[in-house]
N, C-alpha and C positions, 0 to 999 in steps of 0.2 A: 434283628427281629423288626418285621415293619410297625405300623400304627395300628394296622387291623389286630394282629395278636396279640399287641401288647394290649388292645381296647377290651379283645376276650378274655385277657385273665383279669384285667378289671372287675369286666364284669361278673366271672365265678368266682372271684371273691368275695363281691359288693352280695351274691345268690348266697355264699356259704355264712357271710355274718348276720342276713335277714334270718335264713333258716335256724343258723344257731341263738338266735335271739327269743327264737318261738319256745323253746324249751324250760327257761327259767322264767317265761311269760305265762307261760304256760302251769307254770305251776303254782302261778297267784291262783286259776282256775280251777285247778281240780280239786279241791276244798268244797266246790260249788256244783261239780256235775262229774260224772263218771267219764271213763276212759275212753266208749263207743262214740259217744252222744259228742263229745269232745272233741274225735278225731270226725265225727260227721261234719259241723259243725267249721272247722279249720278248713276242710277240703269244700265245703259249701262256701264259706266265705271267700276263698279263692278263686270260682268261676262266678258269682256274683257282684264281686267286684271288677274283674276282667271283663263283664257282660256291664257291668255300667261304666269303661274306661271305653269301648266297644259302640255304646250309644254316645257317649261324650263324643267321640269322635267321629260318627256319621251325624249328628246334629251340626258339627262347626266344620265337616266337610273337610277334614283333617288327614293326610295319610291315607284315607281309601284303595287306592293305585300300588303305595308304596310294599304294601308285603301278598305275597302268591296266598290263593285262596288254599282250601284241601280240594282234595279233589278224590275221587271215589276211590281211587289204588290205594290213597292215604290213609283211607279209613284204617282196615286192617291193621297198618303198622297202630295205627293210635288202637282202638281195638285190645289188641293186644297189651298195649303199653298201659291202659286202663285195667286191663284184666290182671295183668303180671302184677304192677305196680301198686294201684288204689284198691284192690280188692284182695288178690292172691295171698300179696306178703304183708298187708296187716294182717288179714286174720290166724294166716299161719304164726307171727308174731304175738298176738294177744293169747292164742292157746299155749306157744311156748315158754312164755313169760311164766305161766302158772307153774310149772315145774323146771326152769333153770333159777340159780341164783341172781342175784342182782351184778355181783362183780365179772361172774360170765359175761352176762347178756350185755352188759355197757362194753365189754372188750368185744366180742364176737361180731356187733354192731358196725364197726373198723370195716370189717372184710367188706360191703357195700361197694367201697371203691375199687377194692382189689377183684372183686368178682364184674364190676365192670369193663375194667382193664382185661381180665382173661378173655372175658366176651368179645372184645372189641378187637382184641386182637385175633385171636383164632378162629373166630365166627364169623368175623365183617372184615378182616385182614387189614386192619387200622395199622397204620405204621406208628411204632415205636422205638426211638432213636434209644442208646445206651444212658444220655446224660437225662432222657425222660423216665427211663426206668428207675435209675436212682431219685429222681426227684420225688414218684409215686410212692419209691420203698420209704423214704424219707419222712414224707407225709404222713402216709399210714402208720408210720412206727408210733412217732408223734400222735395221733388219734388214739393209739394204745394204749401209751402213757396216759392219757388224759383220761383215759376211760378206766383207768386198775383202781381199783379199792382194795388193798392191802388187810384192809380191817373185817370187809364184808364175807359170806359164807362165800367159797369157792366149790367148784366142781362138775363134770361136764355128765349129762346126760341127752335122753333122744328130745329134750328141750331147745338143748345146745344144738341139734343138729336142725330142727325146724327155725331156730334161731338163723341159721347160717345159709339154710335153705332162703328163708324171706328175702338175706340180702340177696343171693343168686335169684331170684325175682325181679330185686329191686335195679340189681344191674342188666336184667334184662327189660325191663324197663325204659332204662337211659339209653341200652342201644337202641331200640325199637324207635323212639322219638326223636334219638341223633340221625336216624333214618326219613324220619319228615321235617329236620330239626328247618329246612330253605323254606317250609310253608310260617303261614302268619303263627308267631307263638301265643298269644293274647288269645285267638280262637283256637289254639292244640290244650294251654292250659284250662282255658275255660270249659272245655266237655272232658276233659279229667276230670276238676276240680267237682263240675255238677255229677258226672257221673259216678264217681269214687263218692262223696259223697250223700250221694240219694240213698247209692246201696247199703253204705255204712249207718245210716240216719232207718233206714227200713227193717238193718238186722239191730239194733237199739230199740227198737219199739218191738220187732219178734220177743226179744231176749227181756221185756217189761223193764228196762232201766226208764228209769225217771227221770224228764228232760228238766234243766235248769230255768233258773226265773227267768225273762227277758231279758235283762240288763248282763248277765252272763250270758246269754246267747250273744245279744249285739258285738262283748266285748271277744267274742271265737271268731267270730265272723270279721271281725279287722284287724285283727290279729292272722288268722286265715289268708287276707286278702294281700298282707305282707310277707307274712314269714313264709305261708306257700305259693301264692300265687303270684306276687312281684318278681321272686326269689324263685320259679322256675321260669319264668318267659328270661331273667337272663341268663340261669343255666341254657336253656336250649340259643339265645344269641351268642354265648362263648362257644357250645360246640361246634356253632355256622364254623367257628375262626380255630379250634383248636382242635377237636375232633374230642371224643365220649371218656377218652382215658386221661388225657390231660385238663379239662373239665372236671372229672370226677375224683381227682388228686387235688385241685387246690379247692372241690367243693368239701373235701373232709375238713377243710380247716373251720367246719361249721363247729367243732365241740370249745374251741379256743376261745370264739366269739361268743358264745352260749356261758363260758367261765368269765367272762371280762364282764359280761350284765348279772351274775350274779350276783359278781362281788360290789357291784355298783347298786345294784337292786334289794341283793338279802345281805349285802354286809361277809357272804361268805367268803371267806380269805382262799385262796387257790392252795393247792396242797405242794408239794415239793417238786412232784410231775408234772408241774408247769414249768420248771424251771428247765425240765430235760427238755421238754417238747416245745414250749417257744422255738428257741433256737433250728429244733431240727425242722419246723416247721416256716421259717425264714430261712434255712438256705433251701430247702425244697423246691419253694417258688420263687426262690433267685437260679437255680438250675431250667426250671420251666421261664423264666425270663430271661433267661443268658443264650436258650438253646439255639444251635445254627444248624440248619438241615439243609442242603443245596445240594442237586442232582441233574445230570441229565434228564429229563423226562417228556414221554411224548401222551399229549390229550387226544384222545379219540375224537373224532365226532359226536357230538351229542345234541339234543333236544330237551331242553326242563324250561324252568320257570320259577325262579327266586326274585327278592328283595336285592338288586344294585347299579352300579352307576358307572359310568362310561370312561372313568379314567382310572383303571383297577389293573391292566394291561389282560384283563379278557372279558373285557364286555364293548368294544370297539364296532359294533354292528351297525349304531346309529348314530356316528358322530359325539360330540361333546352332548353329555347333559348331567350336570352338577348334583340335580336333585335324584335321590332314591327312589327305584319308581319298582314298578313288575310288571314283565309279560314274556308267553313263550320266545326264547327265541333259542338261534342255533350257533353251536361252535365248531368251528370247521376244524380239523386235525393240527393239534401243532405241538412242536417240537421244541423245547428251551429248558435253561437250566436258570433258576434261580433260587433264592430262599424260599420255602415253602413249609405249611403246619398241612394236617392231614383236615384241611379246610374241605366246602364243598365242591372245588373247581382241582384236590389235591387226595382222592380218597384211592390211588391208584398201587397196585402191591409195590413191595419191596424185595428184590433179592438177595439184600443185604441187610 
């Protein structure tokens, strides 16, 4: 495995222990403000702070160059990915909540990953090698574990299914944006964030809930600007390198992260199902770090415009240039076999 891959599961780890940190941060807060005004609020924090990481870096003239802008085809996928994602499947999730149990809705939650793995494969033809299938199955089991309450009311209704529906949202979502994932992510997350946001923040004052004092808001909004908005620009930088299914296998390992600051935060001691799913959750992502994929394969011709640098063995157009930069350029057809993740320069079918 090169540098590049091993740097993306870095990174959708570094994504899945922010996000999982937002949960039992999150629960100092809701003492303090309701559940809308609270998800508005996180998802506002998140393109507010990306829009002032955004001015930080046009003031000192920073990276400008270095990441491809959107550009109007992109919209749509984002569009979308707003629509499925920041708006679809919370709300279908908030109505579901009212009529599934608690020990349900924490397991059924899991499927997230798995519904984005099915998307990606049979709807985008994302390659999935045998030894990534076990790692996702791995993972996911793991996320089960850690989600079961043994003690809580169980039982499945059309709750559970609008439950499970949100996640099939939410993975459509992840592909949608694994689809613009080569544009700037700082500017992908940031009109989520605002936009997911506004609508959420617009249906909390339809529905008269009661916004929190300042000092609870300030404290959504950086919290917000972490657990979602730091924690998706690197989700969307591991999919540049790993592609939407293996991203979203080691992003499940956000419930583990979210148990390790409880117990550090509320003192709550982890239950016995951490002890199964640690483990299956470290060799998971020693499977996704071990894997080897090497093939014949031939690149088409193409024309885009991403974030990279000249000694990658296919950005060779312009001689040496060490720094990260962007602009259109063209790849002329070639033919080679080497190691490869279903990267952006690597998203071509498999017949095997």
């Amino acid at each position: 495995m090169n540098r590049t891959h091993i740097s993306s599961i870095i990174q959708a780890l570094i994504a899945a222990l922010l996000f999982g940190a937002s949960a039992p941060l999150a629960k100092l807060l809701l003492g303090e403000v309701e559940p809308i005004p609270l998800a508005a609020f996180l998802y506002l924090g998140s393109g507010m702070g990306l829009l002032g990481v955004k001015l930080f870096m046009r003031i000192n003239k920073q990276g400008l160059n270095s990441e491809a802008q959107i550009k109007k085809p992109d919209y749509l996928w984002l569009a979308g990915a707003i629509i499925a994602g920041g708006i679809a499947a919370p709300i279908t999730l908030l109505f579901s909540l009212q009529h599934t149990p608690a020990a349900t809705a924490s397991l059924l939650l899991s499927f997230e990953g798995v519904a984005t793995t099915l998307i990606a494969f049979f709807a985008f033809n994302e390659s999935i090698s045998r030894r990534a299938w076990w790692a996702i199955a791995l993972i996911t089991l793991a996320s089960i574990f850690l989600s079961v309450n043994l003690n809580a009311e169980w039982g499945f209704s059309l709750g559970a299914l609008g439950i499970i529906a949100a996640c099939v949202l939410w993975g459509i979502d992840n592909n949608f944006t694994r689809n613009i994932s080569a544009k700037d992510p700082i500017t992908i997350v940031a009109i989520k964030g605002l936009g997911a946001g506004s609508f959420s923040l617009g249906m909390a004052l339809v529905l008269g809930n009661k916004l929190p004092a300042w000092e609870v808001v300030l404290g959504a909004l950086v919290l917000g600007s972490l657990s979602y908005g730091a924690s998706i620009v690197l989700f969307i930088h591991a999919m540049r390198g790993i592609g939407a299914a293996r991203t979203s296998a080691l992003f499940s390992s956000a419930p583990l992260a979210g148990m390790i600051l409880s117990f550090l935060v509320f003192r709550e001691f982890p239950s016995w199902m951490f002890v199964i799913a640690f483990p299956l959750m470290v060799a998971g992502a020693l499977f996704l770090v071990s894997e080897e994929h090497e093939h014949y394969h031939v690149h088409e011709m193409t024309i885009h415009e991403h974030a990279h640098v000249h000694d990658d063995g296919h950005h060779e157009h312009e001689g040496d240039c060490a720094q990260k930069h962007s602009h259109i350029h063209k790849h002329d057809k070639l033919a080679h076999a080497h190691h490869h993740m279903p990267d952006l320069h690597h998203r071509h079918t498999h017949s095997t």
